[in-house]
C-alpha positions as CSV (number, residue, x, y, z in Angstrom):
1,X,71.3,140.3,61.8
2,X,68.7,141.0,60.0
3,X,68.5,144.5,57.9
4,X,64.9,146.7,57.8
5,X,63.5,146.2,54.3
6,X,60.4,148.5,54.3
7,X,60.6,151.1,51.8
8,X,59.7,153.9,53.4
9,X,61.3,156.9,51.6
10,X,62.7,154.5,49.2
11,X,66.0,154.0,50.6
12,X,66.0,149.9,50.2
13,X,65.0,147.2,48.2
14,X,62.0,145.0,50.0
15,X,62.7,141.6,49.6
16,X,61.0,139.6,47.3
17,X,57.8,137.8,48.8
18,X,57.8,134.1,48.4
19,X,54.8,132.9,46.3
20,X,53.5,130.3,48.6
21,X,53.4,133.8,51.0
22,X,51.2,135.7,48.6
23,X,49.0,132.9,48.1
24,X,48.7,132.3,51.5
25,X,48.0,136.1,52.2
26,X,44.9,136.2,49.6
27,X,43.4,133.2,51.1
28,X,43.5,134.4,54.6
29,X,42.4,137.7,53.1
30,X,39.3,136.1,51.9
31,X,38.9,134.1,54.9
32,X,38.6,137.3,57.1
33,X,36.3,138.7,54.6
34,X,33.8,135.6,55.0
35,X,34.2,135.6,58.6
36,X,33.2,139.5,58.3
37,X,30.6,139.3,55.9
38,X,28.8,136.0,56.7
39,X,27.8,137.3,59.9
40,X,27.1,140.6,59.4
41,X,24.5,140.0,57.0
42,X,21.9,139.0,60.1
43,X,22.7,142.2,61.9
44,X,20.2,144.5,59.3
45,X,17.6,141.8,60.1
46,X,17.6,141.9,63.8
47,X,14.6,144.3,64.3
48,X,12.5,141.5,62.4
49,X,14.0,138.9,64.7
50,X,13.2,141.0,67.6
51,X,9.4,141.9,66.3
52,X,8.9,138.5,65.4
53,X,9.6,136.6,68.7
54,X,8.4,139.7,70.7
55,X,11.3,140.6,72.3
56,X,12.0,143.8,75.0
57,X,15.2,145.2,74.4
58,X,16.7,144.0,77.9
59,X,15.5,140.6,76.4
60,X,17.2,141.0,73.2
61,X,20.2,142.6,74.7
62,X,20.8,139.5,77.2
63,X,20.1,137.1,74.3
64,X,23.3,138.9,72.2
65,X,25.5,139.1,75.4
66,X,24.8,135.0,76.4
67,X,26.0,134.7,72.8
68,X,29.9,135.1,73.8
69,X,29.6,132.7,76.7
70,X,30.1,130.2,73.6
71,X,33.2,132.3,72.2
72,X,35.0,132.4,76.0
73,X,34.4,128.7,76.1
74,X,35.5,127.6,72.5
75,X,38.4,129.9,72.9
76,X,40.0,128.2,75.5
77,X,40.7,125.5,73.1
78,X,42.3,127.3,70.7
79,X,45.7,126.8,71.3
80,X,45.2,123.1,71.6
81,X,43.1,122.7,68.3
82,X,45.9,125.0,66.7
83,X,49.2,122.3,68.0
84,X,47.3,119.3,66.8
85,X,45.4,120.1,63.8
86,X,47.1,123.2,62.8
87,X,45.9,126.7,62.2
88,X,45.0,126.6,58.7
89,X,42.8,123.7,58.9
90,X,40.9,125.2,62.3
91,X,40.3,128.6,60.7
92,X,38.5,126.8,57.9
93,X,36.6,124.3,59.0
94,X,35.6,126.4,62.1
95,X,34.3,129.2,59.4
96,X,32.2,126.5,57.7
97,X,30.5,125.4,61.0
98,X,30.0,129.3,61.8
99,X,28.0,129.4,58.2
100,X,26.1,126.4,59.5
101,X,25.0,128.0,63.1
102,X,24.1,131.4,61.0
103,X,21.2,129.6,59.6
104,X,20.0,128.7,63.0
105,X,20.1,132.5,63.9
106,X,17.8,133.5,61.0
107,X,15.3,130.3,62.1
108,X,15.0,131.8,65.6
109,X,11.5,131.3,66.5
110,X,12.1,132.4,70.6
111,X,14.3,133.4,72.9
112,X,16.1,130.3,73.6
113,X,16.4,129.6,70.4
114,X,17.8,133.0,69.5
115,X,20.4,132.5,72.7
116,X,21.6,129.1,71.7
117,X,21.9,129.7,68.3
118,X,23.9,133.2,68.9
119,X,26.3,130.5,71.4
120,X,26.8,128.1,68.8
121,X,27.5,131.2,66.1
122,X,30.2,132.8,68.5
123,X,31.8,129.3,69.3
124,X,32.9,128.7,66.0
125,X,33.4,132.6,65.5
126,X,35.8,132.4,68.0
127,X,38.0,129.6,67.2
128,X,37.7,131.0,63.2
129,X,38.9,134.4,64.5
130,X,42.0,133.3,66.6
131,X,43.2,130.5,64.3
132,X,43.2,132.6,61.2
133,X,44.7,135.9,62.8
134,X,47.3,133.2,64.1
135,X,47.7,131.8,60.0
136,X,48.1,135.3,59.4
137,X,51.0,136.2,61.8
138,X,53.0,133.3,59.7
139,X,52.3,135.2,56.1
140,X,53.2,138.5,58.2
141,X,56.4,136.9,59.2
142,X,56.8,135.5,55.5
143,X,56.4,139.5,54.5
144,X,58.7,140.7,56.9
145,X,56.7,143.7,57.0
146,X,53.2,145.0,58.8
147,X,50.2,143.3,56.7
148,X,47.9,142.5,59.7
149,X,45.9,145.6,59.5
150,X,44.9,144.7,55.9
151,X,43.9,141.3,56.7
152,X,41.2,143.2,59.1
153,X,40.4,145.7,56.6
154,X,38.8,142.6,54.6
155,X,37.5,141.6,57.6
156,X,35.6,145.2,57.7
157,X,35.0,144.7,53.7
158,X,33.1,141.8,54.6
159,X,31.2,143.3,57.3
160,X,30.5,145.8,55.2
161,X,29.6,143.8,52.3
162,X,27.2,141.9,54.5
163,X,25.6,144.8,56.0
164,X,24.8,145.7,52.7
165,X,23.3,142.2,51.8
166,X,21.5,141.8,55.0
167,X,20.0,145.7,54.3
168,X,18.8,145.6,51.0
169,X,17.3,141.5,52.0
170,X,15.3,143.7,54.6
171,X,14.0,146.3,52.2
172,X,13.2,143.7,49.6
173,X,12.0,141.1,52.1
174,X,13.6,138.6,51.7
175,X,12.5,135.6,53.8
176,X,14.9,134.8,56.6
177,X,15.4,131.5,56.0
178,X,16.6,131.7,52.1
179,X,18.8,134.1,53.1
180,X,20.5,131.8,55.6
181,X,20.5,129.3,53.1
182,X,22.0,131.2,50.3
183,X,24.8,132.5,53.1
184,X,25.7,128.5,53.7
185,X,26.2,127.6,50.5
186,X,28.1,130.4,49.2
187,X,30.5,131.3,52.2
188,X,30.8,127.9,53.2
189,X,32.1,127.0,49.3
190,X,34.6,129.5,49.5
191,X,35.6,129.1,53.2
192,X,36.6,125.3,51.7
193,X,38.6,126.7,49.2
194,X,41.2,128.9,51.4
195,X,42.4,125.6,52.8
196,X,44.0,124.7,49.7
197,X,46.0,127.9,49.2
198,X,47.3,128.7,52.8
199,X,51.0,127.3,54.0
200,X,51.5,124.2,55.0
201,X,54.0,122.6,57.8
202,X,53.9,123.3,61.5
203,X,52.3,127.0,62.7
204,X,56.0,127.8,64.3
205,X,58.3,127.3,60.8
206,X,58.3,130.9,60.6
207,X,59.8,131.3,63.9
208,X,62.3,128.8,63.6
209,X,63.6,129.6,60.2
210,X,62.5,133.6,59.7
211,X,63.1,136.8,61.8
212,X,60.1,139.5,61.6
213,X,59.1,142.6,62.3
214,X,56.5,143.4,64.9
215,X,54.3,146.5,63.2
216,X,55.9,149.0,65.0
217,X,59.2,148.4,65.7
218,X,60.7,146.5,63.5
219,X,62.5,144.4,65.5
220,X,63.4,140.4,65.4
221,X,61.0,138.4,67.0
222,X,62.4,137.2,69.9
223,X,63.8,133.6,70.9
224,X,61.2,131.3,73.5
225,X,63.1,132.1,77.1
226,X,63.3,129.1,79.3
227,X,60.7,128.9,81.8
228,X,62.2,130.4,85.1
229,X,59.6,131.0,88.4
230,X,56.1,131.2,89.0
231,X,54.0,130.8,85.5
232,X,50.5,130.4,84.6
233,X,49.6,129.0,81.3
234,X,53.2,129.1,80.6
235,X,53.3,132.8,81.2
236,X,55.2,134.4,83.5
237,X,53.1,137.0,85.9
238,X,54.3,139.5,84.3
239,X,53.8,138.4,80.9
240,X,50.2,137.4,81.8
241,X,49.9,141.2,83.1
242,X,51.1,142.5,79.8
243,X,48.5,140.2,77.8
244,X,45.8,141.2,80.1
245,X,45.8,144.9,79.5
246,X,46.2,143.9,75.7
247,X,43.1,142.1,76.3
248,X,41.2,144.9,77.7
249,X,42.2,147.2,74.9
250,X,39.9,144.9,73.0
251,X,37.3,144.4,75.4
252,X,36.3,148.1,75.0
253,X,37.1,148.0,71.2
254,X,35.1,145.2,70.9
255,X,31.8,146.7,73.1
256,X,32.6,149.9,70.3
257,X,32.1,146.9,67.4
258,X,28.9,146.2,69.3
259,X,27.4,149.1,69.8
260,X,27.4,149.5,65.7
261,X,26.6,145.3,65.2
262,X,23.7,145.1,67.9
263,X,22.5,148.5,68.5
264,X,22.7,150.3,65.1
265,X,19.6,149.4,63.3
266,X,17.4,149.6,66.3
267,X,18.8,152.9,67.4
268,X,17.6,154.6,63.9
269,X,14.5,152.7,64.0
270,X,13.8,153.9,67.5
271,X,14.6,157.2,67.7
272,X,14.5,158.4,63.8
273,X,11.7,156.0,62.5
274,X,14.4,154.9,59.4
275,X,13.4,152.9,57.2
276,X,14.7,149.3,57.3
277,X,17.3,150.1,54.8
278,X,18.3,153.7,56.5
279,X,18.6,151.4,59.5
280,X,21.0,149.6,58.3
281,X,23.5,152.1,57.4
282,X,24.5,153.0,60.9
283,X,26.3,149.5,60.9
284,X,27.4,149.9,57.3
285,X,29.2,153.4,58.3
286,X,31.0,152.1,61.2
287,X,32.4,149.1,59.4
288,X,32.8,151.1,55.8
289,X,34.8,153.6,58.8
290,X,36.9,150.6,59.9
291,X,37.5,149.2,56.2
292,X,39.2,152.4,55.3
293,X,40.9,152.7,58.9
294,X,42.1,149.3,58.4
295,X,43.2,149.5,54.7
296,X,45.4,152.8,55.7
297,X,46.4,151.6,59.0
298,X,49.7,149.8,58.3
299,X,51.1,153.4,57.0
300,X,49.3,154.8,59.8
301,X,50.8,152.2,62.3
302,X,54.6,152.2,60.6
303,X,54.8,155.8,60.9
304,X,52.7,157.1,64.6
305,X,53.4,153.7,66.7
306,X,50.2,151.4,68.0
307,X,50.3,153.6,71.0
308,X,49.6,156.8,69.2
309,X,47.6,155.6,66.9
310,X,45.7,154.3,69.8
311,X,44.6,157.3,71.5
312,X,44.1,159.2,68.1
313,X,41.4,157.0,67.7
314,X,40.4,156.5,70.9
315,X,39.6,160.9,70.8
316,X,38.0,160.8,67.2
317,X,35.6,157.8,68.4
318,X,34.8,160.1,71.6
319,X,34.4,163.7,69.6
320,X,32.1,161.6,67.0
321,X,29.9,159.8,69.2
322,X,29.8,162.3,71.5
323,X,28.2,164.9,68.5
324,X,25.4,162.2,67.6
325,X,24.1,161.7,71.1
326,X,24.4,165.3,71.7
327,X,22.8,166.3,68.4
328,X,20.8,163.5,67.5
329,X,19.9,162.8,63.4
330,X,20.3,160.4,60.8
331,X,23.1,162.5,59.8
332,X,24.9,162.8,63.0
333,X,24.2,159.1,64.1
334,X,26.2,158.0,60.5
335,X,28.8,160.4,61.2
336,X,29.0,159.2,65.0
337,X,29.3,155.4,64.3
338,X,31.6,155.9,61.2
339,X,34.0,158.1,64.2
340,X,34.0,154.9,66.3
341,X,34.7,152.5,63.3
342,X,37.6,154.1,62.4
343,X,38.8,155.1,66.2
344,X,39.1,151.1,66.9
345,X,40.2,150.0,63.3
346,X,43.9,149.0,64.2
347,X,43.6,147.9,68.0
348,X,42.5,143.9,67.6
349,X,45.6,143.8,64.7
350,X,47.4,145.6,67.1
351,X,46.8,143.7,70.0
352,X,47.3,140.1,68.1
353,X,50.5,141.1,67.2
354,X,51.6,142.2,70.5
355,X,50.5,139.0,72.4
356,X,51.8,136.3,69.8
357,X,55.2,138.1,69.5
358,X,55.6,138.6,73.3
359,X,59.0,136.9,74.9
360,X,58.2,134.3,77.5
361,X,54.8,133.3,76.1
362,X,54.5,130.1,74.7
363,X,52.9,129.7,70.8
364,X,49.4,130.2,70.2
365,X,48.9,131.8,73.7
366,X,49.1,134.6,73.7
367,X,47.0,135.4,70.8
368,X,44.4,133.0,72.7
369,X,44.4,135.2,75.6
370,X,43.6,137.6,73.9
371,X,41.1,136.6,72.2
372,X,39.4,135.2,75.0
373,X,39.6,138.8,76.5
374,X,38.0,140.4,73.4
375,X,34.4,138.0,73.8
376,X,34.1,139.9,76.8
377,X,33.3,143.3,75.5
378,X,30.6,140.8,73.8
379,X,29.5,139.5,76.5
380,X,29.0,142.0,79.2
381,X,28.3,145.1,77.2
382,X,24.9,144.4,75.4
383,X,22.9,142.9,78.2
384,X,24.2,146.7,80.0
385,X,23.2,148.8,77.1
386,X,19.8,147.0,76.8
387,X,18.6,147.2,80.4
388,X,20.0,151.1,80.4
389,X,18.2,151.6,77.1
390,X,14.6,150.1,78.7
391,X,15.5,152.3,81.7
392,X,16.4,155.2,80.1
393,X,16.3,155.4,75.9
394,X,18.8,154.0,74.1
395,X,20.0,157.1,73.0
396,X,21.2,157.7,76.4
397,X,22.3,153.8,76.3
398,X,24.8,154.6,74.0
399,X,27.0,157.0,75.6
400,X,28.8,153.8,76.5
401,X,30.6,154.2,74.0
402,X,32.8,157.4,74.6
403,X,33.0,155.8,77.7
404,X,34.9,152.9,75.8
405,X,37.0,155.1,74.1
406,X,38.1,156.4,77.6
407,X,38.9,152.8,78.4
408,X,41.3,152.3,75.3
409,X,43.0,155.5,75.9
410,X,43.7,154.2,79.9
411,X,45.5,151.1,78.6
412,X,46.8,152.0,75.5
413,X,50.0,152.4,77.2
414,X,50.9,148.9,76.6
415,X,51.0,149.1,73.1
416,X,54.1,150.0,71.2
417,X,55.1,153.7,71.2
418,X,57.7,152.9,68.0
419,X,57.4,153.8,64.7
420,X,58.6,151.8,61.3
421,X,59.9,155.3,60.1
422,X,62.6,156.0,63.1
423,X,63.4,151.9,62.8
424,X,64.0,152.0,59.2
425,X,66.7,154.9,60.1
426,X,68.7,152.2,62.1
427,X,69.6,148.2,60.5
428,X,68.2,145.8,63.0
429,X,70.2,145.0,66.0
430,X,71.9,149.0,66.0
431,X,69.7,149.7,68.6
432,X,70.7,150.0,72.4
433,X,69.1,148.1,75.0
434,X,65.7,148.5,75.9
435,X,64.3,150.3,79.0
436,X,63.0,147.6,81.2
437,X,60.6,150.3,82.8
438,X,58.8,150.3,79.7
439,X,56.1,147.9,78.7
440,X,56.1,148.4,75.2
441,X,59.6,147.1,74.6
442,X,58.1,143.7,75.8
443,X,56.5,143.6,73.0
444,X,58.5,144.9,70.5
């Protein structure tokens, strides 16, 4: 039995985090952050992109959503690149080959090229992003205690870092090209350099030799059950249900990210004439939103349950959003995209969690599944809001996303409704049975 060491209300001691764990945690820190930032720099430069090759917004808009089509493939492959090479080793070198394709975005010189180029980027994106949220539930199960949302608050303090790059490039006018090259360089060198620091040994040493706490509950994570029935990937049907509606949470928290990533420069350059660095900002708030969400959400988490802290966000993305269509200005539009940022800033940490420490489903799935469901939102959603934005405006494009946050709220039930401070009232294992009727305890 293991005993609840968080030390809420100071009643015990946390136990002391191995040091191999703390290196481990800064390098997959500052692998999130490269992941964030490196990309995120060419989001202030899309209106030159789009002026340059001539592009409608429809156009543009099905160039960004073919993008993913990459990401849903690569994904698939995860979980086998994870078994054979290790996690460690796929996050990094897929973050250096991301750099690479980045360069090939700011070359763009058509469409096609554009398309292709945004396919290669979300390929590697996509096997960066699930092998190093995987490297990070291992340090997680090394703390014993909720660190994932932090991990995605230097994701969002990359972003945001890049935003600001990519920004004040466009102001100054920096050429495209040297900014692509300076972005390979210095994010690839430090991509190498996380290797070195992050654990060694097998991806599942932590389940074999730790117990952890899931973010909300507390609770052990639970032994592999034997495979019994019908199962799909190794899943049963109900597991894969479970992981599906995770999935979908992030499909509309991912079309939220989108809105911000693909639609927020152009928006204030359409409808308020910003400046190119102005432009920028509504990215920056939605991410500098997120940061902060992210940074705060493990007490936000360990006290109000995934669930709760769900549909909080899910109504502060839908009252802010809602006020910038409604009452359109810079100010507003800031205000409105920082509201979404922070309503979605715990749901893909969330989400993660939930999948990998689901019973039933074997290693690395789970979390794969997810992930895969997550380039979706990327992948429909922008090719939609650019044909509704030629049609309409894109002002009117964008009341997508409330409609997202609508979405989250619907399957937020599958999240954990538990909080850290009611678990840290009972030693692990004190507990009574869990209600089968509920979907949450699945995942607990």
């Amino acid at each position: 039995m293991i005993v609840n060491v968080h030390h809420s209300r100071g009643s015990a001691v946390p136990a002391a985090v191995p040091r191999d764990a703390r290196h481990a945690r800064w390098a997959v820190s500052l692998l999130f952050f490269l992941n964030g930032s490196s990309f995120c720099a060419i989001l202030p430069r899309y209106p030159e992109l789009v002026e340059s090759i001539g592009l409608s917004n429809t156009a543009f808009g099905l160039a960004v959503g073919i993008g993913p089509i990459g990401g849903l493939v690569a994904g698939l492959g995860a979980a086998i690149l994870m078994r054979r090479f290790g996690s460690a080793r796929v996050s990094v070198v897929a973050q250096i080959a991301a750099s690479t394709t980045h360069l090939a975005v700011y070359l763009s010189g058509s469409w096609l090229w554009l398309a292709v180029s945004l396919m290669l980027a979300m390929a590697a994106d996509s096997l960066t992003d699930i092998s190093m949220n995987a490297h990070g539930m291992r340090v997680e199960r090394r703390y014993r205690r909720s660190i994932m949302n932090s991990y995605h608050g230097w994701w969002s303090l990359g972003a945001v870092a890049g935003g600001l790059l990519g920004s004040a490039c466009a102001q100054l006018g920096v050429p495209l090209w040297l900014q692509g090259v300076v972005g390979l360089i210095g994010f690839g060198a430090l991509a190498a350099y996380c290797l070195g620091r992050m654990l060694p040994g097998h991806d599942a040493t932590e389940r074999t030799s730790t117990a952890s706490p899931s973010a909300a509950s507390g609770a052990e994570v639970p032994a592999e059950l034997a495979p019994t029935g019908f199962r799909i990937a190794g899943m049963s049907l109900r597991a894969l249900g479970l992981v599906s509606a995770l999935g979908m949470i992030l499909v509309f928290a991912g079309s939220t990210e989108d809105a911000g990533s693909t639609w927020g420069a152009l928006f204030m350059r359409s409808t308020f004439d910003a400046t190119p660095f102005l432009a920028g900002m509504a990215f920056v708030a939605l991410q500098g939103a997120q940061t902060f969400g992210r940074f705060t959400g493990d007490y936000v988490v360990d006290r109000l349950g995934d669930r709760r802290t769900a549909r909080l966000g899910a109504l502060v993305a839908v009252l802010g959003m809602s006020l910038a269509l409604l009452l359109p200005s810079p100010g507003t539009a800031l205000i409105g995209f920082a509201a979404a940022g922070w309503g979605v800033a715990t749901l893909f940490p969330a989400a993660y969690r939930a999948a990998d420490d689901m019973p039933g489903v074997p290693h690395g799935v789970g979390i794969t599944v997810v992930g895969w469901f997550a380039r979706l939102g990327f992948f429909v959603t922008p090719p939609v809001v650019g044909a509704l934005s030629d049609a309409l405006t894109l002002r009117y494009a964008l009341w997508m996303v409330p409609l997202y946050a609508v979405g989250i709220f619907a399957f937020s039930g599958v999240l954990s409704a538990h909080s850290r401070r009611a678990d840290d009232a009972d030693p692990v294992g004190s507990a009574g049975p869990a209600d089968p009727a509920r979907p949450d305890d699945t995942n607990a």
